[in-house]
Structure formats: C-alpha cells, structure tokens
DRENTORNU-887833 format. One record per residue (C-alpha): residue number from 1; residue in one letter; z, y negated, x negated. Coordinates in steps of 0.2 Angstrom, whole numbers. Each point is the difference from the previous one (the first is absolute). Example, Ala and Ser with C-alpha at 12.3 -4.5 7.8 and 13.67 -1.06 7.14 Angstrom:
BEGIN
{1, a, {39, 22, -62}}
{2, s, {-3, -17, -6}}
! end
This chain:
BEGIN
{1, x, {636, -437, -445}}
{2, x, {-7, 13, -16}}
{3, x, {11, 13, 4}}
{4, x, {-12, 4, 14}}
{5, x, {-13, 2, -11}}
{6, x, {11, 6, -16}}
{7, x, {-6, 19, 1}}
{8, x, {-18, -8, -5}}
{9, x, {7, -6, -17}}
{10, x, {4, 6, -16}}
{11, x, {16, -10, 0}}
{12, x, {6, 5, -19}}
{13, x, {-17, -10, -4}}
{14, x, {8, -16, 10}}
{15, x, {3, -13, -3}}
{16, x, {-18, -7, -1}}
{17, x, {-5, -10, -14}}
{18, x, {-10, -13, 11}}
{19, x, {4, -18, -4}}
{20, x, {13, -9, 13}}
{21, x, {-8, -7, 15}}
{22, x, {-16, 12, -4}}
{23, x, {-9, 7, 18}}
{24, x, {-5, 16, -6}}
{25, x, {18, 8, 5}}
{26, x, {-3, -8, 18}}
{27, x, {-18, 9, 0}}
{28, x, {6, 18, -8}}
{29, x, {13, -2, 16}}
{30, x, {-12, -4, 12}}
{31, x, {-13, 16, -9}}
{32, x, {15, 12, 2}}
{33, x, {5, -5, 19}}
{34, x, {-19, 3, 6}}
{35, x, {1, 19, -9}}
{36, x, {19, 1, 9}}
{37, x, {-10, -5, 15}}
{38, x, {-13, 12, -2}}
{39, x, {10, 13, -4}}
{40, x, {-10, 6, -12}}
{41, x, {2, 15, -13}}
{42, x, {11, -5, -14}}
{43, x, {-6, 13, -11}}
{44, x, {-19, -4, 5}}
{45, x, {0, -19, -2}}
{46, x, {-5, -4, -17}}
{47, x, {-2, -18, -8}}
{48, x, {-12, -5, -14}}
{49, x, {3, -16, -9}}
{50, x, {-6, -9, -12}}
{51, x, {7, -13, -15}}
{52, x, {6, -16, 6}}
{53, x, {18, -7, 10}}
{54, x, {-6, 8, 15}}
{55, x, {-4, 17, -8}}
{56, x, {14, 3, -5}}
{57, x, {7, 6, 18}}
{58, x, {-1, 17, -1}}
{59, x, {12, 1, -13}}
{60, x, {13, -1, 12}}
{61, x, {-8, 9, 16}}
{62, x, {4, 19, 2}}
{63, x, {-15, 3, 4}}
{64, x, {-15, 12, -11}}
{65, x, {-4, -15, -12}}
{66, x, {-13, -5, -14}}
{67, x, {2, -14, -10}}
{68, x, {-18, -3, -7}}
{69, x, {-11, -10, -13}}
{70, x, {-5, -21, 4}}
{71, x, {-12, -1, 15}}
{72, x, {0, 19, 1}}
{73, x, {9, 2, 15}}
{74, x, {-15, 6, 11}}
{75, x, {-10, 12, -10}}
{76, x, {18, 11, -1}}
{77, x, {3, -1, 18}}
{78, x, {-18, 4, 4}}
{79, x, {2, 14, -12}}
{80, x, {15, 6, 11}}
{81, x, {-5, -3, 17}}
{82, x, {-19, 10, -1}}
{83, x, {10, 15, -10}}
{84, x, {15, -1, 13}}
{85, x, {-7, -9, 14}}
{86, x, {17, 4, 11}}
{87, x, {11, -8, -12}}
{88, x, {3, -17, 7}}
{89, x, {-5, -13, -15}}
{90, x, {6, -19, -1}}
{91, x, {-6, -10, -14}}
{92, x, {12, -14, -6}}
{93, x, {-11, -14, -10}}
{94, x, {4, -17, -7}}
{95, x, {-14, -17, 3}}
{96, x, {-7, 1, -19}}
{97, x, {3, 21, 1}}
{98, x, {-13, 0, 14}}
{99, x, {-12, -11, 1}}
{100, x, {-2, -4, -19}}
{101, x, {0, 15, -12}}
{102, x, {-1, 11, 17}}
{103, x, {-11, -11, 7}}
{104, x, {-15, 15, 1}}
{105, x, {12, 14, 5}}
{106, x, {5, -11, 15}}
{107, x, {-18, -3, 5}}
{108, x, {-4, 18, 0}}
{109, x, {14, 6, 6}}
{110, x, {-4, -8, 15}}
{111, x, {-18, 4, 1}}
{112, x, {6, 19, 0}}
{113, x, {12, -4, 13}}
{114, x, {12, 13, -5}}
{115, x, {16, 0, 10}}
{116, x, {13, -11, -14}}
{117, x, {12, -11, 6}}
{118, x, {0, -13, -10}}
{119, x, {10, -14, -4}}
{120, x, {-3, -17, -9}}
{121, x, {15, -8, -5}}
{122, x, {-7, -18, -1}}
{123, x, {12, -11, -12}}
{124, x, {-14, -11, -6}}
{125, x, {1, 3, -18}}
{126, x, {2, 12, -13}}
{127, x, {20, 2, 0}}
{128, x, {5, 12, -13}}
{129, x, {-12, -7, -13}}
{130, x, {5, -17, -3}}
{131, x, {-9, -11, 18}}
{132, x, {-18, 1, -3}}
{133, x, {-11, -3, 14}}
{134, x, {-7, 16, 9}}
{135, x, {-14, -1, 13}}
{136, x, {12, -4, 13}}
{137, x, {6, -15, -8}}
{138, x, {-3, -13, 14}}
{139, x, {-13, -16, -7}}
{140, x, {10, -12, -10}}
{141, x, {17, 8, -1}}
{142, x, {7, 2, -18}}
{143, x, {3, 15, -11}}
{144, x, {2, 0, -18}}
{145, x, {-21, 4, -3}}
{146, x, {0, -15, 15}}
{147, x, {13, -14, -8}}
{148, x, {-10, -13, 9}}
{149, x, {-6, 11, 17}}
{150, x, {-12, 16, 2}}
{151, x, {-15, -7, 1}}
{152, x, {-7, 16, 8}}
{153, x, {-1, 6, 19}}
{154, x, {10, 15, 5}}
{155, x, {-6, 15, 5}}
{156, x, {3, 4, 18}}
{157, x, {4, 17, -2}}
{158, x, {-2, 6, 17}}
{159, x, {-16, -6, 1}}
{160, x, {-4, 7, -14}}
{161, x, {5, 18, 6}}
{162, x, {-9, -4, 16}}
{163, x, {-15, -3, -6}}
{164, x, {1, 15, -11}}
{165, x, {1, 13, 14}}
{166, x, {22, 0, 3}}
{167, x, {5, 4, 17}}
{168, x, {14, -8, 2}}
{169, x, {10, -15, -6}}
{170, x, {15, -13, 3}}
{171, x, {8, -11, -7}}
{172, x, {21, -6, 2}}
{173, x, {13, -7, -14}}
{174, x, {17, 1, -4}}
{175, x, {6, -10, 12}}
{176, x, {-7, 10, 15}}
{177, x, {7, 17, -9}}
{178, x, {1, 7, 21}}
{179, x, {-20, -3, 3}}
{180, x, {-3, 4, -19}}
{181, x, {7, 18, 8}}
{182, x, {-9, 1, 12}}
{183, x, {-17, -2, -8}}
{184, x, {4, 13, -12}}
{185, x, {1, 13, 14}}
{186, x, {-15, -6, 8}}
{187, x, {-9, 0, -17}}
{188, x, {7, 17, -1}}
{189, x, {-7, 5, 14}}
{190, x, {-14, -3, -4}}
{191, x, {-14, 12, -5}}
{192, x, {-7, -5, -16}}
{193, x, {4, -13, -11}}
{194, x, {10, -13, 5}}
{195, x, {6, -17, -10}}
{196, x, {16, -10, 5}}
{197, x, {4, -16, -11}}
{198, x, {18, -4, -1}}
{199, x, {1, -17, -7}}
{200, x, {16, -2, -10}}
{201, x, {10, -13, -9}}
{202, x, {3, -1, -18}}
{203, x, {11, -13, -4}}
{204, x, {2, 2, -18}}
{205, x, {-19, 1, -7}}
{206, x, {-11, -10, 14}}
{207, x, {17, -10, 11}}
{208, x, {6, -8, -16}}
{209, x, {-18, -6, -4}}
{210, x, {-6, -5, 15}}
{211, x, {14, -13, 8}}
{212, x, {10, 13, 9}}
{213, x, {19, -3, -3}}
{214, x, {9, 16, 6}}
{215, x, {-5, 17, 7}}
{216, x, {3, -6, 17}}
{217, x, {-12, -15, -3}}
{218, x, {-15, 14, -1}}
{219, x, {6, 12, 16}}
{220, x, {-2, -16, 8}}
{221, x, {-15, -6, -6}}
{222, x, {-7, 19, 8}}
{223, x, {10, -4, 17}}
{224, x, {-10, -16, 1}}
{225, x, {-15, 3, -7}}
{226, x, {-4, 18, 10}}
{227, x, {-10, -1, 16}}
{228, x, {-6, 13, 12}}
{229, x, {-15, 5, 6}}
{230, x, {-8, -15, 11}}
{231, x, {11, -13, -6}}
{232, x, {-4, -16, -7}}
{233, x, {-4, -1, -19}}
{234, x, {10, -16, -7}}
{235, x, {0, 0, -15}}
{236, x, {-12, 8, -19}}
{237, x, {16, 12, -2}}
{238, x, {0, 7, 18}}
{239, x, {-3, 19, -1}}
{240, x, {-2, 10, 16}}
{241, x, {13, 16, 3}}
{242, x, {0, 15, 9}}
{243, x, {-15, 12, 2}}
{244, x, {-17, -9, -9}}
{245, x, {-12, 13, 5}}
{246, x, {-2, 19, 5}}
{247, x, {-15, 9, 4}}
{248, x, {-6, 20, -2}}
{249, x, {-9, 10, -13}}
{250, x, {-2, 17, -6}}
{251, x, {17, 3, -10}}
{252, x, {-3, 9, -18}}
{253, x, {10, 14, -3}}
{254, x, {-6, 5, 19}}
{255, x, {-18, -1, -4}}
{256, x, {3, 11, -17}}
{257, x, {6, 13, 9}}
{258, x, {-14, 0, 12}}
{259, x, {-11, 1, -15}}
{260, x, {12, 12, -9}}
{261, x, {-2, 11, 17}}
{262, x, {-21, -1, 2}}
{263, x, {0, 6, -19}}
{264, x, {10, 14, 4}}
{265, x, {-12, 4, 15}}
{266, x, {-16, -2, -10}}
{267, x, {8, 12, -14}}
{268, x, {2, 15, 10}}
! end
C-alpha cells in the first residue's frame, strides 16, 4: 500500500519515530493520497509545522517543508501564502500546538480567511511533552497535570474557527483514514481558510491513562463513538464526522491583490 505513495517521502528519513499503535502514520497516509489525488505540484506544495508528535510530519514528506517554533505554525504559513499566493500551503498542527499557545494565530487566521489547509491532529493530550492536558482534552479524562480528571471543558475547535470567520471545516479520525481523504481535498478546495480535525489515537500518553488496553482498543472507541450528520447522538463522547460547516467569504490573499491593483491605479 505505501509504495504508491513512496515518491511523496523522504524514505532515508523513515522509519518514523512515532510510538507503536500511534494514528498520526494513518493521517500522514490519508494527507498524502488526497495530494496523489489531486494531483498537485510536488514542488509547489509546501507544509508548515509546528512542535508536537504530529508536527513532526514533514520530516518525512518530500514536499517544500518548514519545521517551525510551538504554536507558530500559522503566522509562517500566512507569511507564505500572501508572499506566494500560488504555492499550495498545508499546515500540520498538534491539539495543544493550536488551540493553546496558537490559540490567537488560529483565531485570526480564520478571520482573514486566507486559503491554508489546515490540519489538526486531535490526540487529546500533549504527547511529546510528557501527557499534560491541552484544550482538547475531553472533561474528566486523565493526564499527568489531570491525575484525577480534566476538570475543564474542551475547546470545540471548529466552532471555534467558525465563529471566527473559517470557511470551511470537517472533522474524521484514524479509523475512517478513506473519508479523512476526502475532506482534505474538499477542504482544499476550498477558497480561503479551511480547518479539518483528524482525531487520533495516542496509546502511550492518553490510552495508557485513560483505561484503553491496546491501540486497537482506541480505533475502536473512534468506530463507535463517530456518528454522521443527522444521526442520533448517544452518548457525552459522540462527536459528529464528515463536513461540519462551509459557507463563502472574501479570501485574503485575493482581496490584497485587488487592493495592491487600485494602489497601482491611484499612483499613476
């Protein structure tokens, strides 16, 4: 199955140094088929990431890469995308590398509405750090800053960028890696900024504490806690897939060249 997509990786960089059982190799796969599927400029894709598990993708994508500073992610790939508004920009981040310390740049980012594809791996703890609780740590779940439960709410990210002006966002998991695919071409399709969260399992720093026995254990727990649009909610850990919302709005890098354009009018 890679050797179909083995011309997208650095191979002498593999193998990966993700823990057994971790999702995030599922994800890059299902990333890398929607850019095969698109058919896309290899030397005009370029992926920004941040610092976390997840961030740590384009290490091994043969791709134009940049491996940035915590929570940074989307400042650097704005920067890119309104200097070289061709180049086709996807921006890898972790849960605590977006909506914690990047908290702001995500909010804005989608308030510009510039065209980013961005990704938010979703493992519902800070991984590489030692299992602190992030934003996206569901209620009452442990983590080593949460020994007895998070007594906090999760953010829910995509409403978060809804609300502050995205475009476009969805939501799939490790488990459904064909319709996480999917969504990633539609969000790249999409004119301005657009916002898929690919809920992943990590069975080291947040299975081990939170009564999950095996990698399998938590693919399943995705498989059966998932639901579509219109179905039934049945339980507090539900969580709906597919596309969440889409709508249209001026794109950024668009309406700085119109501006760029009546300057150059007025100037004559």
């Amino acid at each position: 199955m890679f050797n179909d997509i083995a011309q997208y990786f650095r191979t002498d960089t593999l193998p990966h140094i993700w823990c057994p059982g971790c999702g995030i190799g599922t994800i890059t796969a299902a990333i890398v088929r929607a850019i095969k599927t698109l058919q896309l400029d290899q030397n005009k894709v370029i992926f920004v990431s941040g610092i976390g598990c997840s961030s740590r993708m384009p290490g091994y994508l043969d791709f134009n890469t940049i491996h940035t500073t915590h929570g940074r992610a989307l400042p650097f790939a704005t920067g890119i995308k309104a200097a070289r508004p061709e180049l086709d920009v996807f921006v890898i981040m972790g849960d605590g590398d977006s909506t914690a310390i990047g908290g702001n740049h995500l909010i804005h980012a989608s308030r510009r509405n510039i065209d980013l594809t961005a990704i938010v791996i979703n493992n519902s703890i800070y991984g590489m750090t030692g299992g602190q609780t992030s934003p996206l740590t569901p209620h009452d779940k442990r983590g080593t800053t949460s020994p007895f439960g998070n007594l906090e709410r999760p953010f829910q990210v995509l409403e978060l960028a809804k609300a502050a002006g995205a475009t476009y966002g969805a939501r799939a998991t490790a488990f459904h890696n064909q319709l996480l695919t999917k969504l990633v071409i539609d969000a790249y399709n999409n004119s301005g900024f657009s916002l898929v969260e690919a809920i992943s399992q990590c069975p080291v720093s947040y299975g081990r504490r939170n009564k999950f026995k095996t990698p399998a254990d938590m693919l399943l727990w995705q498989k059966e806690h998932a639901y579509k649009a219109g179905q039934r909610i049945g339980h507090e850990d539900d969580f709906e897939i597919g596309e969440i919302f889409r709508s249209e709005a001026p794109e950024y890098t668009k309406e700085y060249d119109k501006l760029r354009q009546r300057l150059k009018e007025v100037s004559r």
